[in-house]
Residue, then its C-alpha position, 0 to 999 in steps of 0.5 A: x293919800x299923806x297930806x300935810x299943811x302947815x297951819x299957823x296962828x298968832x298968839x297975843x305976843x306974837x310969838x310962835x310954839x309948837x303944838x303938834x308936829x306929825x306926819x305918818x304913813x302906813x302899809x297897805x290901807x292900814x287904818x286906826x284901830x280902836x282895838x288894835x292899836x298897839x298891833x301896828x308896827x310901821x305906822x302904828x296909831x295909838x288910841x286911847x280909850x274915853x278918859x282923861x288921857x286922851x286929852x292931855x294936851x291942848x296947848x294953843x297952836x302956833x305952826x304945826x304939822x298935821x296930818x290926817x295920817x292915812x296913806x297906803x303903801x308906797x311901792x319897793x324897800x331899801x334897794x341893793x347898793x351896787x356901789x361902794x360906801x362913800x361914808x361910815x357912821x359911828x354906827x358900824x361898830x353897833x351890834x343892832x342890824x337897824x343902826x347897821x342899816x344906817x352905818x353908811x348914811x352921811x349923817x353923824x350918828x351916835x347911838x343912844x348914850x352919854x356921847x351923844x349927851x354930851x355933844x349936845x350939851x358942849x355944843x347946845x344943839x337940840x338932838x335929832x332922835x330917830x326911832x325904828x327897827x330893821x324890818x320897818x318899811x318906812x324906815x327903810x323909805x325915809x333911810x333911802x329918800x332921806x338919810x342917805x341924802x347928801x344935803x339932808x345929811x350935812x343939815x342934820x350933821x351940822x345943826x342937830x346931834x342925831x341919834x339912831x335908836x332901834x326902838x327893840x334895844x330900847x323899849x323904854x326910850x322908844x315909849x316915852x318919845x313915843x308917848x309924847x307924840x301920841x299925846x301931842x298928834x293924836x298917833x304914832x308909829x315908826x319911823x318916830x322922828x322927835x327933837x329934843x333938848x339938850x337935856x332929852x326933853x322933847x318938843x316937836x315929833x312927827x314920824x315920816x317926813x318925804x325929803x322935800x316938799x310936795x304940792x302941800x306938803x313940807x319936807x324933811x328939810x322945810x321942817x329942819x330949816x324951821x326947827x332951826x329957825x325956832x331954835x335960834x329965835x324962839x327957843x324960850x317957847x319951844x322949851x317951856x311948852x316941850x317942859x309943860x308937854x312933859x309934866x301933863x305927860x307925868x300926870x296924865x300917864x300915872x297908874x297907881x292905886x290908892x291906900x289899902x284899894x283892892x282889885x276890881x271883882x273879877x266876873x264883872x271884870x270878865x264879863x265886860x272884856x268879853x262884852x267888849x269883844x263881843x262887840x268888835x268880833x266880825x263872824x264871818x272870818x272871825x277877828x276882831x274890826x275889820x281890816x287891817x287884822x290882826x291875830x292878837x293872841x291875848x283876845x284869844x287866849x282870854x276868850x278861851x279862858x272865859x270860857x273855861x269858867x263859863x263852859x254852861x252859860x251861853x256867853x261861854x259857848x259864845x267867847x269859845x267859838x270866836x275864838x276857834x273860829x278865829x284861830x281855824x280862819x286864820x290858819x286857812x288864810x294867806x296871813x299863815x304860810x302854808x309852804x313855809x310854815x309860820x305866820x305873817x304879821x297882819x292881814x291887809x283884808x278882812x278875810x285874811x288873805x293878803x298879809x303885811x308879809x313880815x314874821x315876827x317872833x313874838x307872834x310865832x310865840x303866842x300864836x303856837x300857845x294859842x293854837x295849842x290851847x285850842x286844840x285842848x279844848x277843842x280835840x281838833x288835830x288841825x290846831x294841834x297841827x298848826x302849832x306844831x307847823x309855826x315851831x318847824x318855821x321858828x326851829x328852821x328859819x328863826x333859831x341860832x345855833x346857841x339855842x336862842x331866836x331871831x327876832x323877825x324876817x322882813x317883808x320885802x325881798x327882790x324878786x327872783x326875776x330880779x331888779x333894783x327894788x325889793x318888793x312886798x312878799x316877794x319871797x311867798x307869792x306865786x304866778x299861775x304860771x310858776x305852779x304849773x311849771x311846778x306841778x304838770x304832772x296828771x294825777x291818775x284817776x283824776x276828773x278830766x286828766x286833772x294835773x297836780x296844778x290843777x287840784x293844787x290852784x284849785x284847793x289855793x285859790x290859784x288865778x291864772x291872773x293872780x288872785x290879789x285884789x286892786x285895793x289890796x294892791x295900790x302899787x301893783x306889787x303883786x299884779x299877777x301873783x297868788x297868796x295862797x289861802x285854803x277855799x275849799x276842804x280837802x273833802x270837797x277838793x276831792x269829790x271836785x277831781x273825784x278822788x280820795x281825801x288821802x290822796x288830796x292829801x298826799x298831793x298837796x303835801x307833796x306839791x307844798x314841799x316842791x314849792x318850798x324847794x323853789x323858795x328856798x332858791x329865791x332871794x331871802x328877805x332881810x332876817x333881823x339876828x338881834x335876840x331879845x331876852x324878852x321875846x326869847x322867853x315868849x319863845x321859851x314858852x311856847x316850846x315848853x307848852x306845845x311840847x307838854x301837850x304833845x308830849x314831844x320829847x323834841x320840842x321839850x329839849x328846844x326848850x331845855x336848850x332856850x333856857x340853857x341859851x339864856x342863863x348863858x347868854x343874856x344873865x349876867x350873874x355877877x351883876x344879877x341882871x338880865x341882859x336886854x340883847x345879844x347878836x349874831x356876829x359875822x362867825x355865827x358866833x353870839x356877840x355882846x355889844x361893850x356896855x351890854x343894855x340891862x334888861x327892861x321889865x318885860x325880859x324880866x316877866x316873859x322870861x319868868x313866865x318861860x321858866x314856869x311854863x318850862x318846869x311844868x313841862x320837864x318837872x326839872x326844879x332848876x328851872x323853878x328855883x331860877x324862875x324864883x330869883x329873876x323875880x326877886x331881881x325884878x321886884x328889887x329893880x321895878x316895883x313901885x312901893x307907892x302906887x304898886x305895879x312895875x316901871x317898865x324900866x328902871x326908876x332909877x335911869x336919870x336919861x329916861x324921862x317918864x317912868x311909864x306902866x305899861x297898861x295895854x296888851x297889845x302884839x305882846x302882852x304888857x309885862x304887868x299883866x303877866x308879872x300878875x300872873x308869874x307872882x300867883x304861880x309863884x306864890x303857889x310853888x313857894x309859899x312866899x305870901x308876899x307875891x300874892x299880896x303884891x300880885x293883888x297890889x298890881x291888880x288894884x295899881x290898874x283897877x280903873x283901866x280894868x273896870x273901864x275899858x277890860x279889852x285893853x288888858x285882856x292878858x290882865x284880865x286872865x290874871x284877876x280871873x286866876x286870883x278870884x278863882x284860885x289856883x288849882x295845885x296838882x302833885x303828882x308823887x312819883x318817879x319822873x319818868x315811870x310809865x304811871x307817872x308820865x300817863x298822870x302828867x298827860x291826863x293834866x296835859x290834855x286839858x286846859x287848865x288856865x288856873x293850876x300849877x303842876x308840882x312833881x314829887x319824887x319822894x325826897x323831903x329835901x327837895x325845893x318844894x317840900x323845903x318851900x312847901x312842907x305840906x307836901x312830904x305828907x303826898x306819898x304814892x299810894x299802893x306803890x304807883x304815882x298818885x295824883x292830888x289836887x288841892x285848892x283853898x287848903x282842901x286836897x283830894x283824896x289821892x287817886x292814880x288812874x290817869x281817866x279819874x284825874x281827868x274827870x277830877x280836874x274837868x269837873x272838880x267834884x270828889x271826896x276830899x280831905x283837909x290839907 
């Protein structure tokens, strides 16, 4: 249950200052994760690990809100409005679904911007910032107890300047206010309410506040009414602790290397993150903590990493099959839709059955890399299979006819019964009932005249009175209903009906599409249409490496078609610069809102990464050549030439108050860690030393958090292991799309390679990588077929064209070789 008190003191003169204000909420039971804290989304905590940071702030209390921050989700969404707009905001001519949302609250809005700025200054009123993003549950709550209240909306129009950010435009606003709260109240999450000054400096932020007070807890307008009071009485103090709140923030937030540091050793690095792991995994359903779970593909792949340079050693063994097991429980869960293909955002329960029902791109991203490496170093055709599943989900339901992706469904649909409130998972679950209906007909053969319904619920763990526990469940929202998760093997399903596994298989297929059928009639929920650069070039990703592997012709002109969405789309060309966003217009056509957002370090790298990925996937060189200049862009606009690593955004925004590094790989990765690994690929593909220079610069800026607490930057961890092992360069010199060639390019596909970069020869010394790599005009095809080479340290292998022979060349490294 929320609590929330007021807590006053008195200091020496009496006079009041803010301390910590915070109120939060979160979804279903969801707790904080010392693991898992950059996971959470709506209410997400954000610990730190021991150091220095985690006691930044300790300014003495005066009054503040507090909270012990754990509440389990309250019941329904944003409900369908039967009734005309009685107001319109600013917000209506913004591009983001989540200002949309709030385009009719009768609050003045402004965007984030120079107009909002301005008024404030003109009128010296403190600024409102409200911080979340359009699938966020509690945002949808406080949009509907709060915004769209009357009296809140003329308290917060007359005495505040409210500004509305959606925290997915801007990352960077969104991480410094963020910071301050989490400094200030020990977590964070969405919605983040924060007050400002004038001059953006904050002094007082909570996240969910009710509208009114209850038993002990007070409300939006208890809080505006003494924050108002403060203003008018007492400004002086809120302003010197919001300013002394701020330079410990600046202080304490640093990461920068010292004077000729080098990066940590990595093994011991290595070994330490997987100790780490180790001790948070949970064997019985794999992951990592108990619930609430989450799917964190970075863990993943660094396991699967780990092992491919420990694969004698019993630490190895042990980091491979955590990560397996982990992959294959989660793809048997609820968190994996098994109608409609795709996975949900986390896992309410250990065993991860009862999802937080919401799909995000990002996840759909890195969970296909993931589950595709698995199926690498695996030979399971059940990864391969998933991979696959989550790229049918994300082409169907996620994509834009210009080539690009959406960024996220929603959790909460209204049921297709009907009634005013959207609910959670409304759109996925099903009654006992409704399968049955579904599913009558006898399956000949089968034990018992068994119905498809019958091997169906059985093989789904189908409950005639729903399958969701109470705890899972505290608002009854899915009384009665099933999330399905896989209970038994298909062998096992059929020796219970006695038929053959074929057959199960058949039947479940068949009744899995029927079902899809029924869904397709239901009431959709939310779908947010705003494409991000950043989370686009995940999705690049993903396309481009599942596609290499499969050799799927397919999925690689997806990814041919993603590229060619953003160079057109979101790369302004004349200004060379990455553009944060675009958006569905109400033709289906892409908008650009007027100015368009500049991108942020993170579109920079994970684009970057996307482009490597996709030239090693189509050989074509364009993609290379691109890849080459973005990150002569993100050097020239992020780079710290004192501490080494990369702002998150640019140094040079006077309106963004901490120039911040990210320094934890959570949902998504942090774009230092992958920026680490783009400039040792493109080191390798360009000859340029500097990258590699500055890759070792990035890996030493955060040498302390890597020593100390590896779990945190599991990504970067990957990236000082690819530097100390160094990277594996394999030319094939042939024509691109000769038999020979292609049987060579799926040998190096088959396999797992985290620490190589794959170069194409076509015998032109004109070409890109000659001209960027000399050595490599001398790689010519022996005895007129595509030969492969495999070089590392300056040191080549013999050539060798029998596609089993690169194969054991590259598992096991030994052969003759020759001086480069």
């Amino acid at each position: 249950m929320l609590r929330l008190a007021w807590r006053r003191s008195t200091s020496k003169n009496s006079r009041v200052e803010p301390a910590r204000l915070l109120t939060a909420a979160c979804r279903r039971g969801e707790r904080p994760q010392q693991s898992s804290g950059s996971n959470i989304r709506c209410f997400r905590p954000f610990p730190h690990p021991p150091s220095d940071k985690s006691a930044l702030l300790h300014p003495p209390p005066a009054y503040c809100l507090s909270s012990p921050v754990f509440m389990s989700m309250a019941s329904g969404g944003e409900g369908p409005s039967s009734s005309p707009h009685r107001h319109t905001n600013r917000l209506a001519k913004e591009r983001s679904p989540y200002l949309l949302q709030h385009a009719h609250n009768p609050v003045d809005w402004y965007p984030w911007g120079q107009d909002a700025f301005d008024k404030a200054k003109s009128e010296d009123k403190p600024i409102f910032l409200s911080v979340g993003y359009s699938t966020c549950h509690w945002c949808h709550v406080m949009e509907r107890e709060s915004f769209e209240d009357e009296e809140i909306g003329k308290i917060l129009s007359d005495n505040f300047v409210c500004i509305k950010v959606d925290r997915e435009e801007r990352p960077d606003v969104d991480k410094v206010y963020m910071t301050f709260v989490q400094a200030t109240s020990g977590g964070g999450g969405w919605p983040m309410s924060v007050w400002l000054t004038p001059d953006l400096r904050p002094f007082i932020g909570g996240t969910y506040f009710p509208p009114r007070d209850h038993a002990r807890r007070p409300g939006l307008i208890t809080v505006l009414t003494r924050i108002m009071d403060q203003w008018q009485n007492n400004r002086s103090n809120l302003e010197s602790s919001g300013d002394r709140i701020l330079e410990a923030l600046k202080k304490g937030t640093a990461v920068a290397a010292n004077p000729g540091q080098s990066p940590p050793l990595a093994p011991d690095v290595a070994n330490r993150c997987f100790q780490q792991l180790a001790h948070s995994y949970e064997e019985e359903y794999g992951g990592f903590r108990d619930a609430p779970k989450f799917p964190t593909p970075v863990n993943l792949m660094f396991l699967m990493s780990y092992w491919s340079v420990n694969r004698s050693t019993s630490e190895g063994v042990e980091a491979l099959q955590m990560a397996l097991h982990t992959l294959r429980m989660m793809a048997l869960g609820g968190i994996h839709d098994h109608v409609a293909q795709g996975f949900h955002r986390y896992s309410t329960d250990s065993s991860w059955h009862v999802p937080h029902f919401e799909k995000m791109l990002y996840d759909q991203a890195q969970l296909a890399v993931a589950y595709i490496t698995a199926s690498q170093v695996s030979g399971e055709q059940l990864f391969a299979d998933v991979a696959k599943d989550i790229l049918v989900y994300v082409s169907r339901d996620l994509s834009d006819k210009s080539g690009g992706f959406y960024s996220a469904e929603d959790a909460d649909s209204v049921p297709a019964s009907g009634g005013p409130e959207k609910r959670e998972g409304a759109f996925c679950v099903w009654t006992a009932s409704e399968v049955r209906e579904l599913l009558p007909d006898v399956v000949e053969g089968a034990t018992g005249s068994a119905t498809q319904a019958d091997i169906f619920m059985h093989h789904y763990g189908v409950k005639e009175q729903g399958n969701v526990d109470l705890e899972q469940d505290p608002h009854g929202e899915l009384q009665g209903q099933n999330v399905l998760i896989v209970r038994y093997s298909v062998e096992l399903t059929a020796a219970r009906f006695g038929i053959s596994v074929g057959k199960v298989n058949e039947l479940l297929a068949s009744a899995r599409g029927k079902m899809a059928e029924v869904r397709k009639s239901r009431p959709r929920p939310h779908l947010d249409t705003k494409m991000l650069a950043s989370w686009n070039g995940l999705m690049l990703s993903a396309y481009a490496r599942v596609g290499a592997v499969l050799g799927d012709k397919a999925l690689l002109e997806r990814a041919e078609q993603a590229g060619n969405f953003l160079k057109q789309h979101l790369w302004d060309a004349e200004r060379q610069t990455i553009l944060r966003s675009c958006y569905r217009g109400d033709k289906m056509e892409v908008e650009q809102i007027s100015p368009p957002i500049s991108g942020f370090l993170d579109d920079y790298s994970f684009i970057i990464c996307g482009l490597l990925d996709l030239y090693e996937a189509t050989l074509q060189t364009d993609w290379l050549k691109w890849a080459e200049e973005l990150q002569v862009r993100q050097d020239e606009l992020f780079w710290d030439e004192q501490g080494g690593g990369y702002f998150c955004s640019d140094p040079s925004d006077s309106t963004v108050l901490l120039q911040l590094k990210e320094d934890q790989d959570g949902a998504e990765p942090s774009a230092n860690s992958v920026s680490a690994s783009n400039l040792l690929r493109l080191s390798h593909y360009t000859g340029r030393q500097e990258w590699l220079q500055r890759s070792q610069q990035l890996l030493a800026a955060f040498s302390d958090r890597l020593t100390r607490v590896p779990i945190a930057l599991p990504e970067m961890v990957r990236a000082l292991m690819a530097q100390h092992y160094t990277l594996k360069q394999i030319v094939i010199s042939g024509q691109r799309d000769a038999p020979d060639t292609t049987s060579l390019l799926a040998a190096v596909n088959s396999l797992f390679l985290p620490h190589k970069v794959l170069m194409l020869l076509e015998g032109d010394a004109e070409s890109f990588l000659c001209q960027r790599l000399p050595a490599l005009s001398s790689m010519s095809q022996q005895g007129g077929a595509a030969t492969a080479y495999v070089c590392q340290d300056f040191t080549c292998s013999l050539p060798v064209n029998d596609p089993q022979e690169l194969r054991r060349l590259l598992l096991d490294g030994h052969t003759q070789t020759q001086t480069e």
